[in-house]
C-alpha positions in Angstrom: -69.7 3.2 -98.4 -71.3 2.7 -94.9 -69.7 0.0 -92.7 -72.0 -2.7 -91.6 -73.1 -2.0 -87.3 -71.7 -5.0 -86.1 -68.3 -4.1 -87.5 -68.4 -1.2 -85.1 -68.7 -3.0 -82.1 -65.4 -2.4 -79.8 -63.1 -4.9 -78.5 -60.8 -4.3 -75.8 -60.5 -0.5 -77.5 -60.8 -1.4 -81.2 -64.0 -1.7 -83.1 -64.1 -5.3 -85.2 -63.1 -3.6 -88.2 -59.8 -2.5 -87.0 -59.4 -6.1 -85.5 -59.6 -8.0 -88.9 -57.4 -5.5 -90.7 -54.9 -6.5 -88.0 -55.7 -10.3 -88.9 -55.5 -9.4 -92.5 -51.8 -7.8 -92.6 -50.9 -11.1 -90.1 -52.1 -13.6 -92.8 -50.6 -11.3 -95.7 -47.6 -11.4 -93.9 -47.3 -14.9 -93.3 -48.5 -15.5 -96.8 -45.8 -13.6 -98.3 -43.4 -15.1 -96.1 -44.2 -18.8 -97.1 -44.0 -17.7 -100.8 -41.2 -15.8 -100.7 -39.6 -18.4 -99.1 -40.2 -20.9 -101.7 -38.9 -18.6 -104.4 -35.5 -17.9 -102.5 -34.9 -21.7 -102.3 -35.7 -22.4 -105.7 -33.0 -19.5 -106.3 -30.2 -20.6 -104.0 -30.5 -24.1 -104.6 -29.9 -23.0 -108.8 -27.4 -20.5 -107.9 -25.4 -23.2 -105.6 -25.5 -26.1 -108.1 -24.6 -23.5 -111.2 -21.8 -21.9 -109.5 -18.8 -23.1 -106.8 -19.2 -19.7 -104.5 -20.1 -20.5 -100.9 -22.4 -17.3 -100.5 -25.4 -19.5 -102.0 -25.4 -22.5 -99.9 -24.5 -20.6 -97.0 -27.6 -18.3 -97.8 -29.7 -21.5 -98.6 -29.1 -22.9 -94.9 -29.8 -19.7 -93.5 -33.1 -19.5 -95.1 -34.2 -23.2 -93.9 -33.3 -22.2 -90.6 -35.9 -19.3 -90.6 -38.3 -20.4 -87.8 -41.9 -20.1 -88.8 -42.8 -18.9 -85.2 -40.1 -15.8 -85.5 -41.9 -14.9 -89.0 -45.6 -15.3 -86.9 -44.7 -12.9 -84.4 -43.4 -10.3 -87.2 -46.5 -10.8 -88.5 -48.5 -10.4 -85.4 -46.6 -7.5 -84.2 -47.1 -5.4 -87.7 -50.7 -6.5 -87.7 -51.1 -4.9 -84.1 -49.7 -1.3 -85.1 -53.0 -1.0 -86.8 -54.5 -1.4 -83.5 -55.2 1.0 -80.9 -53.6 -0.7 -77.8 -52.2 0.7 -74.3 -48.3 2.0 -74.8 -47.4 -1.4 -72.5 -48.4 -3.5 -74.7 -46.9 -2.0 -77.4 -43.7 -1.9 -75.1 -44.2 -5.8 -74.6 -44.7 -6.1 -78.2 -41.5 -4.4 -79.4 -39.5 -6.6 -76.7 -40.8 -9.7 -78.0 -40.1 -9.1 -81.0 -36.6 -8.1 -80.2 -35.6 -11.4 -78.7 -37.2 -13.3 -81.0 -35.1 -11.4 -83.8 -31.8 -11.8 -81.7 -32.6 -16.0 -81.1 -33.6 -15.8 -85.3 -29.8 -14.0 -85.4 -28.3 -16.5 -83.5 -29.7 -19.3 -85.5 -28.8 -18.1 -88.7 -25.1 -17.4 -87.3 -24.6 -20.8 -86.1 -25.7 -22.2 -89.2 -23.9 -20.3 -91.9 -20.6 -20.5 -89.2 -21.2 -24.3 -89.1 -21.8 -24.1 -93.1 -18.1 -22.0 -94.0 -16.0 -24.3 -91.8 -17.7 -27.7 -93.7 -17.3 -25.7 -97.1 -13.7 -25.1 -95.8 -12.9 -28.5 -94.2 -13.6 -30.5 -97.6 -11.7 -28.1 -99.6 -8.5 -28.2 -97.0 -9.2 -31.8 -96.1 -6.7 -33.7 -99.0 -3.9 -30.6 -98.5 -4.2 -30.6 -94.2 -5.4 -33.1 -92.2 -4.9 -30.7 -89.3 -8.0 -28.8 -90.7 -10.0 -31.5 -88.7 -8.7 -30.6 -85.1 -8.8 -26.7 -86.0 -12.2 -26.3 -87.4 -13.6 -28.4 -85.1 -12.1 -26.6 -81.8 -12.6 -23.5 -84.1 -16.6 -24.1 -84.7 -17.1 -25.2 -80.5 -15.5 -21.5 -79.6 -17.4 -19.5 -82.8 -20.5 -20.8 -81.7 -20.0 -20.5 -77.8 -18.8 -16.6 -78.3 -22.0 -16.3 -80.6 -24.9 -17.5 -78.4 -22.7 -15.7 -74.9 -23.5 -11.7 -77.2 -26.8 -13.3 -78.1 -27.5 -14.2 -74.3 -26.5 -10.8 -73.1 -28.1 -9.3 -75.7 -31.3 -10.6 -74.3 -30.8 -9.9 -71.1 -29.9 -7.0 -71.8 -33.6 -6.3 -73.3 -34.7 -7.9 -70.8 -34.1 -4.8 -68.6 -30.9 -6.6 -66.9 -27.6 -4.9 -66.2 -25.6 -6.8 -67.6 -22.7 -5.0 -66.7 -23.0 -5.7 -62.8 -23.5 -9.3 -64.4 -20.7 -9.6 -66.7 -18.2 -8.2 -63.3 -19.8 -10.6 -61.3 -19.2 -13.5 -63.9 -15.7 -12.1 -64.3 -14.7 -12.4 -60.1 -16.9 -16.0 -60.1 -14.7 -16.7 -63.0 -11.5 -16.2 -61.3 -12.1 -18.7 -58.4 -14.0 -21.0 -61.1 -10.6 -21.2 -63.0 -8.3 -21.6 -59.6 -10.6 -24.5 -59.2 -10.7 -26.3 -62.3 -7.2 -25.2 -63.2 -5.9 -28.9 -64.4 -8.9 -29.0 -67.3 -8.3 -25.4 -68.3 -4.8 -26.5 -68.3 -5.8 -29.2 -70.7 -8.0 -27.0 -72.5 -5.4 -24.8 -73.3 -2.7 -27.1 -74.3 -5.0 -28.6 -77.2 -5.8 -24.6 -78.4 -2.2 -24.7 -78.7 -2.0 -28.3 -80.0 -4.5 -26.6 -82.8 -2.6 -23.6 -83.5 0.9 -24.8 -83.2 0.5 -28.0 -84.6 3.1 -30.4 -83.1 0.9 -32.9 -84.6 -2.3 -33.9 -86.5 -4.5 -36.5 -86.9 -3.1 -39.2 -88.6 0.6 -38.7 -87.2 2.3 -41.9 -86.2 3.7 -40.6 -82.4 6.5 -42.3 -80.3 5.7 -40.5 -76.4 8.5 -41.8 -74.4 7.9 -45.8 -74.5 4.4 -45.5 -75.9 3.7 -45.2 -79.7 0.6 -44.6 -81.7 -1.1 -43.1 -84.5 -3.0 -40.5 -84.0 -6.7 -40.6 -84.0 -8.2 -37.5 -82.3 -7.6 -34.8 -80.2 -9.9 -33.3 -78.5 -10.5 -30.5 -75.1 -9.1 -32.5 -72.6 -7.5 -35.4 -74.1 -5.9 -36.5 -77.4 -6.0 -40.5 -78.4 -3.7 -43.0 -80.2 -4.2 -46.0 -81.3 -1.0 -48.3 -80.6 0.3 -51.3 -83.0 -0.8 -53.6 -80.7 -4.3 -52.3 -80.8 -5.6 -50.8 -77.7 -6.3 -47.2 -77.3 -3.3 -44.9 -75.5 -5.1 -41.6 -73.7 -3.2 -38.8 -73.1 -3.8 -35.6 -71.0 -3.1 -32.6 -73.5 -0.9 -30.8 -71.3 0.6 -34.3 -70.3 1.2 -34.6 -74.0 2.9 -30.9 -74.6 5.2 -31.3 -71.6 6.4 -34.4 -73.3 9.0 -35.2 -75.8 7.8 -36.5 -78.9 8.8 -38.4 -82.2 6.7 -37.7 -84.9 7.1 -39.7 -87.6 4.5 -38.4 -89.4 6.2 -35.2 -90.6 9.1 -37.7 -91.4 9.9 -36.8 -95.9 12.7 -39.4 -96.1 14.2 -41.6 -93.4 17.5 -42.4 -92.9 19.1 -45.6 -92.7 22.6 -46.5 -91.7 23.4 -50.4 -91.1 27.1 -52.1 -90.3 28.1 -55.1 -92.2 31.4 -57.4 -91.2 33.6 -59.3 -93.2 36.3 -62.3 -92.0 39.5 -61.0 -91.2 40.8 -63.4 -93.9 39.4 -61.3 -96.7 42.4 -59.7 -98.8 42.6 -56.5 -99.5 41.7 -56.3 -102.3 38.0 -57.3 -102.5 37.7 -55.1 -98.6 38.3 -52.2 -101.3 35.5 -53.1 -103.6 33.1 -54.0 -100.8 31.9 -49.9 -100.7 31.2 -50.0 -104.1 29.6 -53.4 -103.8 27.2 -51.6 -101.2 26.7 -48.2 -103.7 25.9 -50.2 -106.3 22.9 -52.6 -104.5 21.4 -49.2 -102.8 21.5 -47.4 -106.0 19.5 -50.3 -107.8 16.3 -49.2 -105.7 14.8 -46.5 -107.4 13.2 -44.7 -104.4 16.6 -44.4 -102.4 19.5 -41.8 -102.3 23.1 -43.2 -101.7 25.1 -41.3 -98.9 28.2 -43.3 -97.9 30.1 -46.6 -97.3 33.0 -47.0 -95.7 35.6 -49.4 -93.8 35.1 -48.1 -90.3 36.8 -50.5 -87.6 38.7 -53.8 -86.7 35.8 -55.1 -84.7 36.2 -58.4 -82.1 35.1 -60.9 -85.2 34.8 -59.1 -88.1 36.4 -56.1 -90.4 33.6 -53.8 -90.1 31.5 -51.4 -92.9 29.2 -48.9 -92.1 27.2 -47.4 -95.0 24.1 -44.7 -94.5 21.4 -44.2 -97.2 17.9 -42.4 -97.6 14.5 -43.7 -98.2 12.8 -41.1 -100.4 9.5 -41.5 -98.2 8.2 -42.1 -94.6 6.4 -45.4 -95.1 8.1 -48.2 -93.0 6.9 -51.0 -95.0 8.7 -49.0 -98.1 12.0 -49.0 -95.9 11.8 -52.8 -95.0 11.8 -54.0 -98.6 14.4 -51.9 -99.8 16.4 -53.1 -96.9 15.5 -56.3 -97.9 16.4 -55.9 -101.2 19.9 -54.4 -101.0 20.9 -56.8 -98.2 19.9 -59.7 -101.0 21.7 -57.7 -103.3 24.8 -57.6 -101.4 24.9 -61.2 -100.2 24.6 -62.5 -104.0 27.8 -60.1 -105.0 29.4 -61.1 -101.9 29.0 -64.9 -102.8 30.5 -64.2 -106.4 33.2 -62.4 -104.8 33.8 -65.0 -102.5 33.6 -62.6 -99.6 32.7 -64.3 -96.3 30.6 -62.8 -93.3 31.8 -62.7 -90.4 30.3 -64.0 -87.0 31.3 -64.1 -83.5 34.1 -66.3 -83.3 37.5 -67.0 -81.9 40.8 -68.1 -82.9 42.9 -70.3 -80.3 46.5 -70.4 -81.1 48.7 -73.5 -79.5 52.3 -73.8 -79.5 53.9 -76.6 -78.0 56.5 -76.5 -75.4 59.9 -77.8 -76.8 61.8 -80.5 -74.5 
């Protein structure tokens, strides 16, 4: 089979023949690529709908994150090997394709890390509201350590010595640090807000005279959002060094209130007052009964003190129980015919005898 002449004609050291075998593996390439493509999405999309493991969406984001100019120069730089072209060129080949390979590395790295911790997240969401605050901060310092090797990676292709580099950022990094040391103190007092977990989103927070429920927490600062309305803004290490009441961890709250009788009452009905008080806690169904007992001759009043739990954290729970059993008690008090005390005094005159 003779070639045709014109086919023979050179081109920057290759005859036209050679230059549309090296277009025809590029377009095969690329062909293949856009096919197989469509084939693996069909097959991770019905893999990830038939079956709950994460490997299958996390493969199906990676594959529609594939840039089409990383699969061009593939194709490009397999269609030149056919080619007959000066060793620097093939040098500058092989480097581009490198560093297109490690940006196509960190892309798909990103987005299966950024696909794991949202898998994760909805999963842990109902059992830990702290997942939000850790996964976030978590995904900002996976993908930050991810594209700092891809960066010096490239640079390091790029013929750079990154070693000189990396000692140099190290020393810059030192005096960087002394001068920003109030944000890095920040920064590092919500790493440990994340990983200790004094608190989470959702908390309710008394700090000092301030309270709040919490509503993020972030690098620098975390946020409440007070009864009143308004937004309170702490500094994270501001927050740390502080002491704090969170009510949010709070699994039953206890509640311990005084009640004072005349001094008229007889004794008698001062005895049956404890049980009085048992007896209206133990009605509500969501409290535990601790104690009740006559504790002191007060200024006015004969005075009980009685201490009971709330099986639960809610407030609004607490005040209607407490409602309740104080109800309760003022109903057996009024069939007992037991009077409450309030401030009062008693003035005793004798008169002076001729």
């Amino acid at each position: 089979m003779t070639i045709p002449e014109f086919l023979q004609n050179e081109i920057v050291g290759n005859t036209l023949l050679m230059w549309a075998i090296a277009l025809a593996i590029t377009v095969a390439i690329i062909f293949a690529a856009g096919v197989l493509r469509i084939l693996l999405r069909r097959l991770f999309t019905r893999l990830a709908t038939r079956t709950s493991a994460p490997l299958w969406s996390v493969l199906l984001a990676m594959l529609g994150r594939t840039k089409w100019l990383f699969v061009l120069i593939v194709a490009v730089f397999v269609g030149a090997l056919a080619l007959e072209l000066p060793e620097r060129t093939h040098k500058i080949g092989s480097t581009v394709v490198v560093l297109a390979l490690l940006i196509q590395a960190g892309l798909w790295g990103a987005i299966a890390l950024q696909v794991m911790i949202k898998q994760y997240h909805q999963r842990q969401l109902e059992k830990d509201p702290a997942s939000i605050t850790t996964l976030n901060l978590l995904s900002y310092i996976g993908r930050f350590i991810l594209w700092s090797i891809v960066l010096l990676l490239v640079l390091d292709n790029l013929g750079i010595n990154i070693t000189a580099l990396v000692a140099g950022l190290g020393v810059g990094g030192i005096a960087l640090a002394l001068a920003v040391q109030t944000i890095l103190s920040d920064l590092f007092a919500s790493l440990s807000i994340v990983l200790d977990k004094p608190f989470v989103v959702g908390d309710f927070l008394i700090v000092g005279d301030l309270l709040g429920t919490v509503e993020q927490v972030g690098l620098k600062t975390t946020r409440l959002r007070s009864l009143s309305g308004e937004q309170l803004v702490f500094a994270n290490a501001d927050l740390l060094n502080s002491r704090i009441r969170n009510y949010g961890r709070m699994f039953e709250r206890r509640v311990e209130f005084k009640i004072g009788v005349t001094y008229q009452t007889p004794r008698d009905k001062l005895a049956e007052i404890p049980g009085i008080i048992r007896e209206a806690v133990e009605r509500e169904d969501t409290t535990r009964f601790d104690r009740s007992h006559f504790f002191e001759y007060g200024d006015s009043a004969l005075v009980f003190v009685s201490v009971y739990f709330v099986l639960g954290p809610d407030y609004n729970q607490y005040m209607d129980i407490q409602q309740a059993i104080n109800l309760r008690i003022h109903e057996r008090f009024e069939q007992e015919g037991i009077e409450f005390a309030y401030p009062t005094q008693t003035v005793f005159v004798q008169q002076a005898t001729q």
